[in-house]
C-alpha positions as CSV (number, residue, x, y, z in Angstrom):
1,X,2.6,-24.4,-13.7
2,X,2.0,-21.1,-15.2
3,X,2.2,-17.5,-13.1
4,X,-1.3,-17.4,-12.3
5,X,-3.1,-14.1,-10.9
6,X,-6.3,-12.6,-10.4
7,X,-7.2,-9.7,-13.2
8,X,-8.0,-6.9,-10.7
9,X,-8.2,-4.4,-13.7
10,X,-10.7,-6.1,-15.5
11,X,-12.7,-7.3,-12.5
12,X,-12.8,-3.3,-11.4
13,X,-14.2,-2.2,-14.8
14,X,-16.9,-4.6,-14.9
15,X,-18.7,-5.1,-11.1
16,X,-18.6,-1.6,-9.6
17,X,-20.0,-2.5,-6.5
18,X,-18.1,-5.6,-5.3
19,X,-18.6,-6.0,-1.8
20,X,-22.3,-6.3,-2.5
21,X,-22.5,-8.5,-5.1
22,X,-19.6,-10.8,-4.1
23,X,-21.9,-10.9,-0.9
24,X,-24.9,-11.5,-3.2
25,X,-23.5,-15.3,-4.2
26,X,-22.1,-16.1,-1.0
27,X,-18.0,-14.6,-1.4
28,X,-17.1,-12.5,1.1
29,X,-15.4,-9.4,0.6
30,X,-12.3,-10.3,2.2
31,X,-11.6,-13.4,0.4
32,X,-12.0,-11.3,-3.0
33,X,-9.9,-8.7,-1.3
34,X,-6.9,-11.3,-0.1
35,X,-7.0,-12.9,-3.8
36,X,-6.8,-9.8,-5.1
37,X,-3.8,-8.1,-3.5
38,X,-2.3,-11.7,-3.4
39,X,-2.7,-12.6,0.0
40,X,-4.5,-15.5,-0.8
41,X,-3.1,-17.9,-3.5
42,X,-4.9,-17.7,-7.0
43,X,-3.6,-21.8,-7.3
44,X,-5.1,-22.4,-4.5
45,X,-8.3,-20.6,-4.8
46,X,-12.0,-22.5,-4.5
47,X,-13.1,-23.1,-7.5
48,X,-16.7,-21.9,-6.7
49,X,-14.8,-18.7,-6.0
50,X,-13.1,-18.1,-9.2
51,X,-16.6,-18.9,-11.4
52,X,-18.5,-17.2,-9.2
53,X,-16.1,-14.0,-9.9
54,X,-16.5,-14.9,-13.1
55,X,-20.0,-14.6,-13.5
56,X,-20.2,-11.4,-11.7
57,X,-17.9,-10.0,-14.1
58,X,-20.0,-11.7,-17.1
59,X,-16.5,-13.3,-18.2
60,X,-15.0,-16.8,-18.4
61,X,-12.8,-17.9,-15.7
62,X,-10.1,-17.7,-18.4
63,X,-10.6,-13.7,-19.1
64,X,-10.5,-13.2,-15.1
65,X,-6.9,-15.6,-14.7
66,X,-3.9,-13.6,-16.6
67,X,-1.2,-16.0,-16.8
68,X,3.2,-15.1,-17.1
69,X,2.1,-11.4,-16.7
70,X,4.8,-10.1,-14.1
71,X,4.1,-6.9,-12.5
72,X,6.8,-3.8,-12.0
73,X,7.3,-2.2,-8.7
74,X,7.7,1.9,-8.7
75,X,10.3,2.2,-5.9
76,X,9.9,4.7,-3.8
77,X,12.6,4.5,-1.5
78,X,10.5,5.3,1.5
79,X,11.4,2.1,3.4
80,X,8.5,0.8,4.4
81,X,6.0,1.3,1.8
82,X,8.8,-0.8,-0.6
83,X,9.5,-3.4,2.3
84,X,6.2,-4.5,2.9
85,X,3.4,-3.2,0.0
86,X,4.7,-1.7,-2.8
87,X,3.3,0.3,-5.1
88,X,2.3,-1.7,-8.1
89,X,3.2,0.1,-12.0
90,X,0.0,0.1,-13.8
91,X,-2.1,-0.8,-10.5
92,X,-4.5,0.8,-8.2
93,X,-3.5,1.5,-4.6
94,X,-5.9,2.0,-1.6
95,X,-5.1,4.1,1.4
96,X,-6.7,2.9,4.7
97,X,-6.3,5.5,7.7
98,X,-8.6,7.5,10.0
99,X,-7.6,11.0,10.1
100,X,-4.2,12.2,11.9
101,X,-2.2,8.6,10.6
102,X,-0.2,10.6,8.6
103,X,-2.0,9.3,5.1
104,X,-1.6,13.4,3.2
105,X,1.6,13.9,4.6
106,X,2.3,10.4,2.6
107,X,0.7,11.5,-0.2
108,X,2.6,14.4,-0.2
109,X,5.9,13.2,-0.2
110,X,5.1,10.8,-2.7
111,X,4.1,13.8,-5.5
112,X,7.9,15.5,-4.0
113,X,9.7,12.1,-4.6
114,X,8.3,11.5,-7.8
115,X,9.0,15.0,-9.2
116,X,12.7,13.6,-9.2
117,X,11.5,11.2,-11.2
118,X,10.2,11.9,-14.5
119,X,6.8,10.5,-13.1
120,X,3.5,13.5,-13.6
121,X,1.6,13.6,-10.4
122,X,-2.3,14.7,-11.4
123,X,-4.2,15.3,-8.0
124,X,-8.5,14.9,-8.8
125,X,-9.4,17.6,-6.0
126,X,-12.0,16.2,-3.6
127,X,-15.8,17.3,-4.5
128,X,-16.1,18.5,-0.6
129,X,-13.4,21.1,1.2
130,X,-10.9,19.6,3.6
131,X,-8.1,22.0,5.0
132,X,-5.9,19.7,5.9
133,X,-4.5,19.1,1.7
134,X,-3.5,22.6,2.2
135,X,0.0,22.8,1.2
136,X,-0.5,19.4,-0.3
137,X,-2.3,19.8,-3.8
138,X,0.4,22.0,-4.7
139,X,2.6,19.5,-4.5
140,X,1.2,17.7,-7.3
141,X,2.3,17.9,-11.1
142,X,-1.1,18.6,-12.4
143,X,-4.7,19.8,-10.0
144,X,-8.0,18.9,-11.8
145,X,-11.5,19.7,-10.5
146,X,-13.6,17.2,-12.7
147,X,-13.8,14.0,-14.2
148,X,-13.9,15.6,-17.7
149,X,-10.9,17.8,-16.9
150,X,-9.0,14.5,-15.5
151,X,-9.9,12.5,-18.6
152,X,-8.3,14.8,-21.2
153,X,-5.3,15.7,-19.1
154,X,-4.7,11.6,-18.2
155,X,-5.0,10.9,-22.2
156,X,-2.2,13.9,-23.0
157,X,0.5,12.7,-21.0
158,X,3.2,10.3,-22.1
159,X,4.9,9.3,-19.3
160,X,4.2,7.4,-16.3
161,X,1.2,9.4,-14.4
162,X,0.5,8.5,-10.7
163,X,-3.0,9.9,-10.3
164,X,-4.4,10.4,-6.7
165,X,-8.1,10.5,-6.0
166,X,-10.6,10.6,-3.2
167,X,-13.2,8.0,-2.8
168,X,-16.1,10.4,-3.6
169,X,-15.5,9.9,-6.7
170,X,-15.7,6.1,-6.2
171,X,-19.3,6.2,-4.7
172,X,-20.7,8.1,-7.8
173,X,-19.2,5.4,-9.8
174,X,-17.3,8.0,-11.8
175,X,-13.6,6.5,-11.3
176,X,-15.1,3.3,-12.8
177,X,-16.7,5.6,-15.8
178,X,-13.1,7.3,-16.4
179,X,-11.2,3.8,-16.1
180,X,-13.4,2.2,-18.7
181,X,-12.6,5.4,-21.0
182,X,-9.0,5.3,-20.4
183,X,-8.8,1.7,-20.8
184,X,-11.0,2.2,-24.5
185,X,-7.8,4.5,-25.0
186,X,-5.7,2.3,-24.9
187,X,-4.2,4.3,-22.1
188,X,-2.1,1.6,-19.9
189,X,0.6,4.4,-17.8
190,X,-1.7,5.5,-15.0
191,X,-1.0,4.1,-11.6
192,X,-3.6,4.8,-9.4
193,X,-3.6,5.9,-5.6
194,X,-7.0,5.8,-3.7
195,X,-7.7,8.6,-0.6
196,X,-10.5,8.5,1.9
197,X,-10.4,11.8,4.0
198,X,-13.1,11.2,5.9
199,X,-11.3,7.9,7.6
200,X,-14.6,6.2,7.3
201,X,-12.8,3.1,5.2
202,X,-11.2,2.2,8.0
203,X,-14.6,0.2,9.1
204,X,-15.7,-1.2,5.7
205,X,-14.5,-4.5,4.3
206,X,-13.4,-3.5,1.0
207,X,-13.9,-0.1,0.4
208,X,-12.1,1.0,-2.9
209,X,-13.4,-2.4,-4.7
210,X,-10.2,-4.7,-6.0
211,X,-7.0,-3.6,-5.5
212,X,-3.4,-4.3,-6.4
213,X,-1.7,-2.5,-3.4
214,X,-3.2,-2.0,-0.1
215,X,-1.5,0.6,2.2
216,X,-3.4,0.3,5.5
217,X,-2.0,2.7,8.5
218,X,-1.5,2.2,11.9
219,X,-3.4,3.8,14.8
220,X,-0.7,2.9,17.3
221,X,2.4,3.9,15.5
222,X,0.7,6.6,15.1
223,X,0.2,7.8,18.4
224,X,3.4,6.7,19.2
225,X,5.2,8.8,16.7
226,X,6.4,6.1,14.7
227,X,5.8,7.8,11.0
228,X,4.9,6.1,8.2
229,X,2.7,4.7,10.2
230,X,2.1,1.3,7.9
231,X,0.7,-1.6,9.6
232,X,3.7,-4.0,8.2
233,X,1.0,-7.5,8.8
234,X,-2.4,-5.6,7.0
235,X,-0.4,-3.5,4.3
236,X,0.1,-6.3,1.2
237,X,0.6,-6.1,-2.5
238,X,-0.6,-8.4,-5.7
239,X,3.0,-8.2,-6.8
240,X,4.4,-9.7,-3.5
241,X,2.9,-13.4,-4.4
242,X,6.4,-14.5,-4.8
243,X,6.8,-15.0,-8.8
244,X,7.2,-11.0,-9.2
245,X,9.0,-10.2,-6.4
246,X,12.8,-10.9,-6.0
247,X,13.1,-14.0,-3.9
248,X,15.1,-12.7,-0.5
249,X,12.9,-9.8,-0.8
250,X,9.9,-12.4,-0.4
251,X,11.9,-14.0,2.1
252,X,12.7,-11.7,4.1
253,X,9.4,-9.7,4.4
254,X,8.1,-13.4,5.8
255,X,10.7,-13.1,8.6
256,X,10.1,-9.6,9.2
257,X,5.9,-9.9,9.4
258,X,7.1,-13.1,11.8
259,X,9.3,-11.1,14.1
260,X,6.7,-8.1,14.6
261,X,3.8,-9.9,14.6
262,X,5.0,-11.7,17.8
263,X,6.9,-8.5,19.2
264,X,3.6,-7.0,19.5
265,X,2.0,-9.6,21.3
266,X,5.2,-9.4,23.6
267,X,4.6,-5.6,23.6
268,X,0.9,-6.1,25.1
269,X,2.3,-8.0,27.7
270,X,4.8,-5.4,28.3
271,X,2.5,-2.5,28.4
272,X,0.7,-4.5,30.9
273,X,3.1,-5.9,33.2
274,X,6.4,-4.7,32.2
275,X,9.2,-5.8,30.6
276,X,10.3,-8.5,33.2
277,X,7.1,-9.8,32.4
278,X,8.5,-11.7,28.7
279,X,10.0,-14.8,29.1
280,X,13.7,-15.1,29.6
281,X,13.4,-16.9,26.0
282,X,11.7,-14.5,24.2
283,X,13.5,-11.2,24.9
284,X,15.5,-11.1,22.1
285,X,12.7,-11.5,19.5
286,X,11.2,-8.4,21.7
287,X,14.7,-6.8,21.6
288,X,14.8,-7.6,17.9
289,X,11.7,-6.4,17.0
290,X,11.4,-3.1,18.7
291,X,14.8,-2.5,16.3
292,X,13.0,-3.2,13.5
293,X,10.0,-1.5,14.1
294,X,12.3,1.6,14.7
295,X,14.0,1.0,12.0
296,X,10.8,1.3,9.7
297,X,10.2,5.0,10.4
298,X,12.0,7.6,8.3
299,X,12.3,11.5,8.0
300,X,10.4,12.3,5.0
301,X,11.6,15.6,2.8
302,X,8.1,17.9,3.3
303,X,8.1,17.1,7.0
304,X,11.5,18.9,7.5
305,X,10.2,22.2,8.8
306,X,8.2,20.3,11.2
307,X,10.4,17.6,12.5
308,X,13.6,19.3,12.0
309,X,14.9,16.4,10.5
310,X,16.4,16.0,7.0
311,X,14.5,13.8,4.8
312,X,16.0,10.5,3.9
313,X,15.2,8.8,0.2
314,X,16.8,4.8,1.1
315,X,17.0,2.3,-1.9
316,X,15.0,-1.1,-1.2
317,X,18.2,-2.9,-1.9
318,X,19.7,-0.9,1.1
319,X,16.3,-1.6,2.9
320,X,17.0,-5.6,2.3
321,X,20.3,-5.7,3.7
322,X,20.0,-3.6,6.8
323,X,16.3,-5.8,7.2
324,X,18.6,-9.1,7.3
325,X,21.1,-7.6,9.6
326,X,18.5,-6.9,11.6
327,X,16.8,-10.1,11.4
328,X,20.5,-11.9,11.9
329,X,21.2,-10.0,14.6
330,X,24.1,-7.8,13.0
331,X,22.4,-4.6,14.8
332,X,22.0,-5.8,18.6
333,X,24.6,-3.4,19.2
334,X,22.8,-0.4,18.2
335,X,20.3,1.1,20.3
336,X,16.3,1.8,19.8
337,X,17.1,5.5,19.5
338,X,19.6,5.2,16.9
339,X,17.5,3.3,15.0
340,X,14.5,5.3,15.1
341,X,14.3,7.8,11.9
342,X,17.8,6.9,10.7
343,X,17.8,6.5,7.6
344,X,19.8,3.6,6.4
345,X,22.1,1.6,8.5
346,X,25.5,2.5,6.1
């Protein structure tokens, strides 16, 4: 059978305001949403689903599959943004965080790690003031204040562009406009990162319209400190439906979402009635899983002044090895602590 995949680009470009019309036929948002970022299987997809897609986007089922397309990965090395979502070449990525998660200080590492990488940040100023990008924008390669502006500096570059945007711009419709020119220009290098500052996302179903990467933060890692606050089960990525993505990567991100997702049920029961509370049975997954949730957070470069700690850029194929020693239990030896903003393991 042929690698199969929803075309998020084109289904972007032609229904603007998704959630209400996949609503309008009787699709909800999150079942476009899960198809989307690859969640839910394109193969195994109702076919209701896929025509009525289709006719939203006034295309035939055909135009809305793309078939032996694989998608690229821009690595990062900021371990759990690669792990668990990464950012797709070419795509559009969503940030989902109420305010204090940590989402600018993300944003603003990413512009400082991609300096070092031949990659031109452009940063679309937000049509409203908001202190906290202060010390932020600057970061970025390129600052535009229109649509206009963004248009003819996104046309003139050559290289890879990772443009950054605040939904504003989404609810006038004007990111759609820009897309649809870019795309008439041929222009196919822009990978596209999606802000709300407000933190009002956080309570809509799908509130950047199709996406290939969905970065969605963490309100209890954050108050606990545990920075980059990703939630490892809700953060996902269209190219993590297993034909793009290297297979133990695949693999292991399974075993790892397994592990957490019962260590924070065991961690409920914890908080509530302590730790002699868990099951004789089930300590080591705890054990196991408070190790890799430490393991997850990492000093980032611009937050060096504040945390005192010097940033740490870790390679995903690092990230893979010291995730299965982990998993194997090659790292019950080391402590919480040690693992907590270390870095890699070697």
């Amino acid at each position: 059978m042929d690698d199969i995949r929803l075309n998020v680009a084109l289904l972007r470009r032609k229904v603007p305001n998704l959630t209400t019309a996949a609503k309008s036929i009787g699709i909800r948002p999150a079942t476009v949403s899960n198809l989307c970022t690859g969640k839910i299987d394109l193969g195994k997809a109702e076919v209701r689903t896929l025509v009525g897609l289709a006719t939203l986007a006034k295309c035939s089922v055909d135009e809305l599959i793309l078939r032996g397309e694989k998608l690229n990965m821009i690595e990062t090395q900021i371990k759990t943004l690669d792990f668990f979502a990464p950012l797709v070449k070419g795509g559009t990525t969503g940030l989902v965080a109420r305010p204090g998660m940590g989402q600018v200080v993300i944003l603003a590492e990413l512009m400082h790690r991609f300096k070092k990488n031949d990659v031109t940040t452009v940063f679309l100023l937000p049509t409203t003031n908001h202190p906290e990008l202060e010390g932020t924008t600057e970061l970025a390669d390129i600052v535009t204040t229109t649509i206009e502006e963004t248009f003819t500096t996104l046309t003139s570059q050559n290289g890879d562009v990772i443009f950054i945007s605040d939904k504003s711009y989404i609810v006038t419709g004007e990111i759609l406009e820009l897309q649809e020119r870019l795309v008439a220009e041929s222009v196919q290098n822009i990978t596209t990162i999606l802000v709300d500052l407000s933190g009002e996302v956080v309570d809509e179903e799908m509130p950047y319209g199709p996406l290939e990467t969905l970065w969605h933060l963490d309100a209890d890692l954050a108050i606990r400190q545990q920075f980059p606050a990703l939630h490892p089960i809700y953060s996902t990525s269209s190219i993590l439906e297993g034909t793009d993505l290297d297979q133990r990567h695949f693999n292991l991100r399974q075993r790892a979402q397994k592990l957490l997702r019962r260590y924070r049920e065991l961690r409920s029961v914890m908080t509530v009635h302590g730790v002699e509370k868990i099951p004789a049975g089930e300590l080591e997954t705890y054990q196991r899983g408070e190790r890799l949730e430490a393991y997850f957070t990492q000093p980032l470069f611009v937050a060096e002044d504040f945390t005192g700690q010097q940033g740490k850029a870790v390679p995903l194929a690092l990230t893979l090895q010291d995730v299965e020693s982990i998993l194997d239990g090659k790292a019950d030896q080391l402590s919480v602590d040690e693992l907590r903003y270390c870095g890699s393991l070697v």
